[in-house]
Every structure is written in C-alpha cells, then in structure tokens.
C-alpha positions as CSV (number, residue, x, y, z in Angstrom):
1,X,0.0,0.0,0.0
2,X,1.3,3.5,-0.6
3,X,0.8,6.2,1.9
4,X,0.1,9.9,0.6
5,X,-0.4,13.0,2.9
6,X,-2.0,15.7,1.7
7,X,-1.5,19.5,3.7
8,X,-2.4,23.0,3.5
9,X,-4.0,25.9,4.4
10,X,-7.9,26.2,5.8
11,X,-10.2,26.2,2.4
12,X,-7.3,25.9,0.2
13,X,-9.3,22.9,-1.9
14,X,-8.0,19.9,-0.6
15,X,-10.7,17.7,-0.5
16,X,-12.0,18.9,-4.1
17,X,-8.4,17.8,-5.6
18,X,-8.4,14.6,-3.4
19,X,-11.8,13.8,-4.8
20,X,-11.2,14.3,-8.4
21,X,-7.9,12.7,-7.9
22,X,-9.9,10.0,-6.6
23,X,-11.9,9.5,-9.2
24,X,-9.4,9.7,-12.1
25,X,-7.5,6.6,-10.2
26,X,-10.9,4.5,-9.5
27,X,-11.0,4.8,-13.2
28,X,-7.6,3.0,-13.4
29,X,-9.0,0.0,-10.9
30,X,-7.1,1.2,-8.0
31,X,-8.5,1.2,-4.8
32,X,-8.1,4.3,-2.6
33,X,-9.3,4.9,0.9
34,X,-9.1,8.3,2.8
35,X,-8.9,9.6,6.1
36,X,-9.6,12.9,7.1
37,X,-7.7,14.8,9.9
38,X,-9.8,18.3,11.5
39,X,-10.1,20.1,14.6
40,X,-13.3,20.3,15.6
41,X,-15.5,19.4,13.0
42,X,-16.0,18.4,9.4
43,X,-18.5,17.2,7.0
44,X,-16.0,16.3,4.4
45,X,-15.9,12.4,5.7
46,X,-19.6,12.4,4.1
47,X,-18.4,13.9,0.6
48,X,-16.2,10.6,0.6
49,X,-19.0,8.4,1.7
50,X,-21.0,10.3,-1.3
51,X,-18.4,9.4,-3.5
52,X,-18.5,6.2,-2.2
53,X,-14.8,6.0,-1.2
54,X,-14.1,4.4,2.7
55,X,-13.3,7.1,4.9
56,X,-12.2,7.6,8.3
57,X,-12.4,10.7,10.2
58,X,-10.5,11.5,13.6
59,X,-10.9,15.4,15.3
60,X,-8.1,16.6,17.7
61,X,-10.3,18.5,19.8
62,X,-7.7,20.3,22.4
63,X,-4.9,19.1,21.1
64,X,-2.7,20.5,17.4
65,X,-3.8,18.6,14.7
66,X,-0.1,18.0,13.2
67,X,0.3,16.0,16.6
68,X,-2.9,14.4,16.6
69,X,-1.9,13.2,13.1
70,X,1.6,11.8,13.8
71,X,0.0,10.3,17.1
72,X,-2.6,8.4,15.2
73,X,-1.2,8.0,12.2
74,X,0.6,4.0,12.3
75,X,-3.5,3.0,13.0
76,X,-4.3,4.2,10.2
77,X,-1.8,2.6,8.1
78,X,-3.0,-0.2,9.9
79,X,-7.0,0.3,8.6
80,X,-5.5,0.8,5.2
81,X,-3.6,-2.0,5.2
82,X,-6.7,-4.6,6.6
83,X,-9.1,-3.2,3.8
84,X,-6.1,-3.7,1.3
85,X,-5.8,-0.6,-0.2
86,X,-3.6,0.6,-3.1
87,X,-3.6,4.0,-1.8
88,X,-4.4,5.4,1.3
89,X,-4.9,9.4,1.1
90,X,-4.2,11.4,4.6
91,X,-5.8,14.7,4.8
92,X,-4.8,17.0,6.8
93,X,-6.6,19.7,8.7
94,X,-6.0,23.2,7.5
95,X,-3.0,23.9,9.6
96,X,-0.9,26.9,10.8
97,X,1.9,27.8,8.1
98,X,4.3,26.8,10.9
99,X,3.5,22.9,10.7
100,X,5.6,20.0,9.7
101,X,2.9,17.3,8.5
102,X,5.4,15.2,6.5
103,X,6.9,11.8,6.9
104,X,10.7,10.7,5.1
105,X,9.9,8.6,2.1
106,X,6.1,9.2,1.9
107,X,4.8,11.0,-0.8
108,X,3.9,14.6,0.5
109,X,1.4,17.1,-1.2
110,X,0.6,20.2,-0.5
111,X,-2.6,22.3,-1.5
112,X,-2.4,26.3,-1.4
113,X,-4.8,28.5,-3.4
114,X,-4.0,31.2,-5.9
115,X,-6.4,33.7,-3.6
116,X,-4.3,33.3,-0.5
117,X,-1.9,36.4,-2.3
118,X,1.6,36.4,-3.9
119,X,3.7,36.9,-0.8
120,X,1.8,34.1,0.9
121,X,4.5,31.4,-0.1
122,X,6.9,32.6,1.8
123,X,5.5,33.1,5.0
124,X,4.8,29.2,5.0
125,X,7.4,26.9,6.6
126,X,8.4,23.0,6.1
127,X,4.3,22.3,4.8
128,X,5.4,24.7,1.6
129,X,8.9,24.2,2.2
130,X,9.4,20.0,2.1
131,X,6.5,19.2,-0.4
132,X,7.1,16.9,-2.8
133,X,4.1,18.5,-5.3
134,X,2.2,21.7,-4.7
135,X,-0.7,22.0,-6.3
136,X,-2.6,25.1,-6.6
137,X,-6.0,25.6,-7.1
138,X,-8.4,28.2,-7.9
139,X,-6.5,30.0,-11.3
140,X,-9.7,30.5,-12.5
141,X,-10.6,33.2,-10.5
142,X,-7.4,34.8,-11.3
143,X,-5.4,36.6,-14.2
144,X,-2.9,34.3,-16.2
145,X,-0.3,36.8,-15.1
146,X,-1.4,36.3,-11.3
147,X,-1.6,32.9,-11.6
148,X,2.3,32.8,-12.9
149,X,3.8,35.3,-10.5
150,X,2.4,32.8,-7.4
151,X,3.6,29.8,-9.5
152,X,6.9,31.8,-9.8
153,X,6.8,32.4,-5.5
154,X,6.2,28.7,-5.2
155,X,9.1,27.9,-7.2
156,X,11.5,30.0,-5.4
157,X,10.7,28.4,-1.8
158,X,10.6,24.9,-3.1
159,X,12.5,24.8,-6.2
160,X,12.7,21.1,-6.0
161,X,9.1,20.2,-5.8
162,X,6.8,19.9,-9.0
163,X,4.4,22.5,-9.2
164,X,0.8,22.0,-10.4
165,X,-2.2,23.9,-11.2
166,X,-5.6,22.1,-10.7
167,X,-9.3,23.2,-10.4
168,X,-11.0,21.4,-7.8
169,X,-14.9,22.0,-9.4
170,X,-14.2,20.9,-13.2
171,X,-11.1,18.7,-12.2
172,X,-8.7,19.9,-14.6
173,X,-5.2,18.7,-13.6
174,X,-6.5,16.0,-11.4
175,X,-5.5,13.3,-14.1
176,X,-1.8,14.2,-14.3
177,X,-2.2,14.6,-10.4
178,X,-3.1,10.9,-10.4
179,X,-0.6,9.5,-12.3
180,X,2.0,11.3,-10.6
181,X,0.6,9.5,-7.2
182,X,0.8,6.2,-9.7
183,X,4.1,6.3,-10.5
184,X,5.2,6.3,-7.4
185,X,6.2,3.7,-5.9
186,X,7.1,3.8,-2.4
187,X,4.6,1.2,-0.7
188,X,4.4,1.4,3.1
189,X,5.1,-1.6,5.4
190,X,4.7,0.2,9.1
191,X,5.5,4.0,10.1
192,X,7.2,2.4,13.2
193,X,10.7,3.8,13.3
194,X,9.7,6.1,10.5
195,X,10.8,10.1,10.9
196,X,9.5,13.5,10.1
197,X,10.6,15.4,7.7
198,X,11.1,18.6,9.8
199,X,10.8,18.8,13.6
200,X,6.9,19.9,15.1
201,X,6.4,23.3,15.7
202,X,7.6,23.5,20.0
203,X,4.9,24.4,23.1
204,X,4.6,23.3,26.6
205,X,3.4,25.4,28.1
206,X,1.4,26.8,30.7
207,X,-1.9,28.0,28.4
208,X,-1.0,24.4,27.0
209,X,-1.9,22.4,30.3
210,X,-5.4,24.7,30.2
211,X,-4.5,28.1,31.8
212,X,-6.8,31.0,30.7
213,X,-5.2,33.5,33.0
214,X,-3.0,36.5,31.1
215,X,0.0,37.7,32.9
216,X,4.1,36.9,33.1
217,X,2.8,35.7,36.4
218,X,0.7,32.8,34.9
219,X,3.1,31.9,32.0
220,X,5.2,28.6,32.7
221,X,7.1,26.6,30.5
222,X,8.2,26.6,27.0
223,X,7.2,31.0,26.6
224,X,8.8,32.8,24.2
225,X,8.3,36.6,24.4
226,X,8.6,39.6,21.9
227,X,11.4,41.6,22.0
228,X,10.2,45.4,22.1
229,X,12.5,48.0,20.3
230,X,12.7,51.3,20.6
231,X,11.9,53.7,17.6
C-alpha cells in the first residue's frame, strides 16, 4: 500500500483535488481509501462516503492537529492495510503555516490557493517548504499573469518540488495529479521507526496544560516573548 499525505491551508481545496484525484484513479481500478484529519468538526468524511470512497475521520479536539496526526497515524496505516488498499490518502486539517505534516519517504502534497496572495509562499514553513508536489487551485478566479507570478513564488521556496495547477470543481489537472501518485512507488510496510521530515512546531506550556489567566505571572514553560524595540 502506498501512503500519501495531503496538507495545507484552511479552504485551500483539498478535498475537491483529493476527490477528483480519486476518481481519475478508481477509473484506473485502484482502490483508494481516505482519512480525514480536522479540529473540531468536518463534513468532508460524508463527501467521501457520497463518492463512495471508505473514509475515516478522527478530530483533535484540544490538542494540534499536526500531533494528533503523527500520534494516530501508524493505525491508520493499519486500517488501510486490513481493507487492502492501493492507496491510502491522509488529509490533513487546515494547519498553521508553521506545521511539519510530513513523513521521510512518503509522498507529501501540499494544496495552497491562488487567492491566498503572492507573498503568501513565503511566509509558509516545512508544509510549503518540504513538499514533494504543490498544487494550486483556484486559477480560474485569477489573471494568467497572477496565476504565474504565485507559481513563480512557489518555485522559489521549493525549487525542487513539482508545481501543479488544478481546479477542484471541473477537475482539470487532477489526471496528471493521479498519475504522478501512480508512478510512485514507495509502498508502506509500518510507520514504526519512520521520521519526520522537519521537527513539530515546539509548546509546553502553561496555556497548554489549560491556563486562561494572562500575565508573566501565569506563563510557565516553553514561553517565548517579543522583544520590544525602541523607535
């Protein structure tokens, strides 16, 4: 079974691309199963089940989803892996530009939108950053000249990653999207033992543990504070 994780942004499109990629591989005879990663709440678990593709859904609740994902995420290799998947698709929650969602050797994809503005790109770490495809979606609300400046941006934080542009309500670009997720072919055996590519973003803290209180007084742990200069 291969393993792909798919990040980005809130309301970048991720689940439009995942379903239209989905559908371009059913039409190939592979069987793909998804599980969707969120924070408090989604209803994108019953777009799969209207699709008719198996589905899984966890919510962190409390807790960041990036961790919630790497803490859960050897059971549901596990689920793919009973139900004998060819590919099993990991979506994340829309997460802080700060996350690390990625795993060495797994196929890594991440979804940012042409309306999230040109500088964008390089406010966004290791999700951007360590991405072995980023596809962006919604050109068509955008100029052609837009669209290639923000390609350009992409480029220049993650020269190494293929770029691609695909509309998640007519699925254009879903099909080459699928057959890049065809060719390859790292199959997954266990995560057990398996890294990250890029360390967690850090916080223990004291508003961690459940303090509501504001105040140096009340701030324990892992605190980092702003350093105020004088103009």
């Amino acid at each position: 079974m291969k393993l792909v994780t798919v990040c980005g942004p809130p309301s970048s499109g991720k689940t439009s691309v995942i379903l239209k990629t989905v559908d371009a591989l059913s039409g190939r005879g592979r069987k793909v199963g998804v599980v969707k990663f969120d924070c408090l709440s989604t209803e994108d678990d019953l777009l799969y089940e209207k699709a008719g593709i198996p589905v899984q859904k966890g919510l962190s609740g409390p807790l960041c989803p990036d961790h919630y994902f790497v803490s859960n995420v050897e059971e549901v290799v596990g689920w793919g892996k009973k139900n004998d998947f060819d590919l099993l698709i990991s979506e994340s929650a829309g997460l802080c530009n700060r996350c690390s969602p990625y795993i060495k050797d797994v196929m890594a994809i991440c979804v940012i939108d042409n309306l999230s503005g040109v500088g964008t790109p390089k406010k966004i770490g290791p999700m951007l950053k360590l991405a072995d495809i980023v596809v962006i979606t919604k050109g068509d609300i955008v100029s052609q000249a837009e669209r290639e400046v923000f390609a350009s941006r992409v480029s220049l934080v993650n020269p190494a990653a293929m770029v691609l542009n695909v509309n998640g309500l007519t699925g254009q670009g879903a099909w080459e999207l699928s057959t890049l997720l065809d060719e390859d072919d790292r199959a997954v055996e266990t995560l057990i033992g398996r890294k990250l590519r890029f360390s967690m973003p850090a916080a223990l803290c004291s508003y961690c543990l459940g303090e509501t209180r504001i105040g140096e007084t009340y701030q324990l742990g892992n605190v980092r504070k702003i350093q105020i200069e004088e103009r």
